[in-house]
C-alpha positions in Angstrom: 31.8 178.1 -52.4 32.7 175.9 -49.4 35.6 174.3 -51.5 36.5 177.8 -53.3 37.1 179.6 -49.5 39.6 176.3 -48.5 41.3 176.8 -51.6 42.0 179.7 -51.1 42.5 179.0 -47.4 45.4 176.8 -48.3 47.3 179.0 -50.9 47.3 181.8 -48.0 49.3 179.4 -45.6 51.4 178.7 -48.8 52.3 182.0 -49.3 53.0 182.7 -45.7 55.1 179.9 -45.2 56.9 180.8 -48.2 57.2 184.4 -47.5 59.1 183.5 -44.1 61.4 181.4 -45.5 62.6 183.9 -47.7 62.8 187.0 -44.8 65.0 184.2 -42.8 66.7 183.2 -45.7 70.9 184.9 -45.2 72.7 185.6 -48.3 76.7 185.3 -48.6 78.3 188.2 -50.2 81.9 187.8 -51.0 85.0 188.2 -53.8 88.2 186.8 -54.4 90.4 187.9 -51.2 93.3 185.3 -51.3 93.1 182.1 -49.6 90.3 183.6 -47.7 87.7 183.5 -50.5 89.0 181.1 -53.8 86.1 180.8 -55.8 82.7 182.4 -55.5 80.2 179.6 -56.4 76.6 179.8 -57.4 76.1 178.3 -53.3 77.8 178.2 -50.1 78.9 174.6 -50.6 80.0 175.4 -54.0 82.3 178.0 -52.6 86.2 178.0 -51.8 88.7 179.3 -49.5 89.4 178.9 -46.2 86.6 181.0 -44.8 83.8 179.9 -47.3 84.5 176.3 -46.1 84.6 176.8 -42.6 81.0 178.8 -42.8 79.6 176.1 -45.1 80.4 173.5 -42.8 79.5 175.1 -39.6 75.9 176.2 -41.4 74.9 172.8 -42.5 75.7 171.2 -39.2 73.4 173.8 -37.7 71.1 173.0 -40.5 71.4 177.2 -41.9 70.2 178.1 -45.1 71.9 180.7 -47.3 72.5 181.8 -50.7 75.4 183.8 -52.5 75.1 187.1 -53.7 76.7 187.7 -57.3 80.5 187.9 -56.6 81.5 191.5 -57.1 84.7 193.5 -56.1 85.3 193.8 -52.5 85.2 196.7 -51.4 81.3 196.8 -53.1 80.5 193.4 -51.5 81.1 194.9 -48.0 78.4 197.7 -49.0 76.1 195.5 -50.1 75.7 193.2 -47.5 76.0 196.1 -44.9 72.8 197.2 -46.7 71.1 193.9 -46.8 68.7 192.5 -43.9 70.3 189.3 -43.5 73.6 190.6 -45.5 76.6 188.4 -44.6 80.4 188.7 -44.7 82.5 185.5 -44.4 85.4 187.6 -43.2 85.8 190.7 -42.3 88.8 192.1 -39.4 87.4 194.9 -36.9 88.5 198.0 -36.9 87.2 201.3 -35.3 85.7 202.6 -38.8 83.5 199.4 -38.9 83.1 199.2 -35.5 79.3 200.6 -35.4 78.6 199.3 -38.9 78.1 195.8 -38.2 77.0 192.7 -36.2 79.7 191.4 -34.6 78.9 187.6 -34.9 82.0 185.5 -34.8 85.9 185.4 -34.8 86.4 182.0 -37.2 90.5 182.7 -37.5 93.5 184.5 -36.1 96.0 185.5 -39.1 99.0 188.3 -39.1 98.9 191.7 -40.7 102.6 191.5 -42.5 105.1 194.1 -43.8 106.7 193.6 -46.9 110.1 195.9 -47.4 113.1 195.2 -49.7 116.3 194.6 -48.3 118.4 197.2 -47.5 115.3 199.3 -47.4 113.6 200.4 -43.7 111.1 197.9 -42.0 108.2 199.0 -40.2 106.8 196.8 -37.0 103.5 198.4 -36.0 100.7 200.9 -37.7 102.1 203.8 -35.7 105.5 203.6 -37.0 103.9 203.8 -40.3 101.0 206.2 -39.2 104.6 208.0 -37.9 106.9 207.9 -40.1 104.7 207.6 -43.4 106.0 206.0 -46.0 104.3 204.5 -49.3 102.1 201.9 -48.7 100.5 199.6 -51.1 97.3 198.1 -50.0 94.2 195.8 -50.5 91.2 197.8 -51.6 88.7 197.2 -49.0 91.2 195.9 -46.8 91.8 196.2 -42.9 95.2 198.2 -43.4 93.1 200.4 -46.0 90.7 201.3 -43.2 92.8 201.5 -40.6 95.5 203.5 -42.4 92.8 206.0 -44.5 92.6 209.4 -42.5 96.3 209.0 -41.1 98.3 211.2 -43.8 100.1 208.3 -45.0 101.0 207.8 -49.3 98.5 204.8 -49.5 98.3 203.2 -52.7 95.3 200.9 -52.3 94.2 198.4 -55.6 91.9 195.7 -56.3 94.9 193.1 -56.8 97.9 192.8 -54.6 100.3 191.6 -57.1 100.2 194.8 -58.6 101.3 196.2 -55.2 104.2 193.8 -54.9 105.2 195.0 -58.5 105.4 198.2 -57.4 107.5 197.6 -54.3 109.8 195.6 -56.3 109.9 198.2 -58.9 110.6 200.4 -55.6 107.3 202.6 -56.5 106.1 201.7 -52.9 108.4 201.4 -49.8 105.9 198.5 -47.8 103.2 196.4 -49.1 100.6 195.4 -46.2 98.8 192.0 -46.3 97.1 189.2 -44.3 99.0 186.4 -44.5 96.4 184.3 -46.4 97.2 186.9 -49.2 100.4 186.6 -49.8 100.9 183.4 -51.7 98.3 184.0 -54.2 99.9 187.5 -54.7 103.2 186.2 -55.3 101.8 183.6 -57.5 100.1 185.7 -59.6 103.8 188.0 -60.3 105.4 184.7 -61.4 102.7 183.3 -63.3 102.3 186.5 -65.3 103.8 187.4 -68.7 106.6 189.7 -67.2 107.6 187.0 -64.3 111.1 187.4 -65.3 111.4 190.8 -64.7 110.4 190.3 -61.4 111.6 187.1 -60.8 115.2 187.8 -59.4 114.3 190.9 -57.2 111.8 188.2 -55.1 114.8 187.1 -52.7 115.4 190.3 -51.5 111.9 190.7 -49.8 111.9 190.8 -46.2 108.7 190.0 -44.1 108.3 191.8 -40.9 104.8 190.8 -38.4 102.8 194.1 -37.4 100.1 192.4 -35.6 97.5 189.7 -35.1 94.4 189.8 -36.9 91.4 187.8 -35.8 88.9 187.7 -39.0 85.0 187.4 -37.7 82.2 186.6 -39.5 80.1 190.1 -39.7 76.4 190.2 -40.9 74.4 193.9 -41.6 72.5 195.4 -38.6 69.4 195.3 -40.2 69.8 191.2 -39.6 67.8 189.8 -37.5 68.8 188.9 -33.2 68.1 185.7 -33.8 69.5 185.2 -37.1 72.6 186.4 -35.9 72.2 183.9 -32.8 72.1 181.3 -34.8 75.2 182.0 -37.0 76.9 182.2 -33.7 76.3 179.4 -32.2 76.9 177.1 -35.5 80.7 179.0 -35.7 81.1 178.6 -32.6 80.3 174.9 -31.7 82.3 174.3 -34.9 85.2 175.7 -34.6 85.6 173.1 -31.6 85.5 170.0 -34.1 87.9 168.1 -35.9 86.3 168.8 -39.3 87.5 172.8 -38.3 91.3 172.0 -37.6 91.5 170.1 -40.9 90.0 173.2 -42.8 92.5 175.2 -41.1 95.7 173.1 -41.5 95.3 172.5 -45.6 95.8 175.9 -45.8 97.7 176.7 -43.5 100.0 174.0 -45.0 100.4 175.2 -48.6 101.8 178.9 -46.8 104.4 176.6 -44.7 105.5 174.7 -48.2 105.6 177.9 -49.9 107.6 179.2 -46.6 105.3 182.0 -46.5 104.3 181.5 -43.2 
C-alpha cells in the first residue's frame, strides 16, 4: 500500500510539472508576409524571414520555449493568436484598431509604409491625402494600410498576395499599391517569375516609389497571455536587439532590398 500511495505520489508531481510546462509553453503564429515571414517551419528555429530569425535568436538566448502554430493566411493567423493564452505575433505594426487588442511587447524593426504610382499618374505622400483624396488602393489583406485605411471611404482593394495588386496597378486597375518595404521585392519577384512576366515586364520602369511614413513592427502576443510571459519576451527582444548577432539579421536583408534597389 505504502509503495502503491508513492507511486502514485510521484506520477501526481509528473503531471503537474508537465501540466505547467505546457500553460507556459507560447506558440508562434505566422504566414508568408514578404521578407518578414519566408518560410513557416514545423519550429521557431526552423523558421525564416527577418522577423522569425530575430525572435528565434533572441528566445534561445533567453532560454524561451515556443512552438508554431499551423501556418495559415494572415489575416486568420492574427485571430488566432489574439484568441490564444500565450498567442504570439512575430510582427505586427500598431494601429488604433489594434490598439486595445493586444499586448504590446516589443518594437524588433522600423520599416517604411511605401506608395506605389505609375508615372505620369498622381503620387500620394501621407494616409490623409489618400483618406482625402481617395483613390484605388490595392492592399495586403491583414495588413497595417488595410486597417488603417478600412472605415475611411476609400476604393480599397485588399488580397492575400501583393503581386496581384501590382498587376493591377500596372494594368492601371488600381491608382496606388501600399506596402512595407520588406514586401516589395518578393511582390515584384513573383510578377516576373510568373507565366505572364512579359506582359508586365516593360511597364516595371515606369513605377514610381513615394515614402508615406515609418513603420515600427513589434512583437504583439494575445491579452489573455500571461504578465510574466510577456515580461519575459520583452526583455529577451530587448537585450537582443543590442547584439551583434541582431545587426547581422537586419543587414542580410536589408541588403538584398539595396541590390534589388528597392530600398
Amino acid at each position: 500500500m505504502a509503495l502503491l500511495r508513492k507511486s502514485v505520489f510521484y506520477a501526481l508531481l509528473l503531471i503537474c510539472a508537465y501540466s505547467g510546462v505546457a500553460q507556459a509553453d507560447l506558440t508562434v503564429y505566422g504566414s508568408q508576409v514578404g521578407e518578414y515571414m519566408t518560410k513557416v517551419g514545423p519550429t521557431l528555429d526552423q523558421s525564416s524571414g527577418l522577423m522569425f530569425e530575430i525572435a528565434a535568436a533572441a528566445f534561445k538566448k533567453a532560454g524561451i520555449a515556443t512552438k508554431m502554430a499551423p501556418e495559415v493566411p494572415w489575416a486568420r493567423a492574427q485571430q488566432e493568436a489574439s484568441d490564444s493564452a500565450g498567442g504570439v505575433l512575430v510582427i505586427l505594426a500598431r494601429t488604433p484598431a489594434r490598439e486595445s487588442n493586444w499586448k504590446w511587447v516589443s518594437v524588433i524593426y522600423n520599416d517604411k509604409v511605401l506608395g506605389y504610382t505609375m508615372k505620369d499618374r498622381p503620387s500620394f505622400s501621407s494616409y490623409d491625402e489618400i483618406k482625402s483624396k481617395k483613390p484605388s488602393v490595392g492592399v495586403k489583406l491583414g495588413s497595417a494600410s488595410e486597417s488603417i485605411l478600412k472605415d475611411s471611404g476609400v476604393d480599397l482593394q485588399a488580397t492575400a498576395d501583393l503581386d496581384k495588386s501590382f498587376m493591377k496597378l500596372l494594368l492601371g486597375r488600381v491608382d496606388v499599391v501600399i506596402l512595407q518595404g520588406m514586401e516589395v521585392y518578393p511582390a515584384l519577384q513573383g510578377i516576373l517569375k510568373g507565366a505572364d512576366a512579359n506582359q508586365y515586364r516593360s511597364k516595371m520602369p515606369d513605377l514610381r516609389r513615394t515614402a508615406l511614413v515609418e513603420l515600427p513592427l513589434w512583437v504583439a502576443t494575445s491579452k489573455k497571455t500571461s504578465e510574466a510571459d510577456e515580461r519575459k519576451m520583452r526583455e529577451a527582444l530587448e537585450n537582443f536587439k543590442k547584439t551583434p548577432e541582431y545587426q547581422a539579421i537586419v543587414q542580410k536583408y536589408e541588403s538584398r532590398l539595396d541590390k534589388a534597389g528597392l530600398q
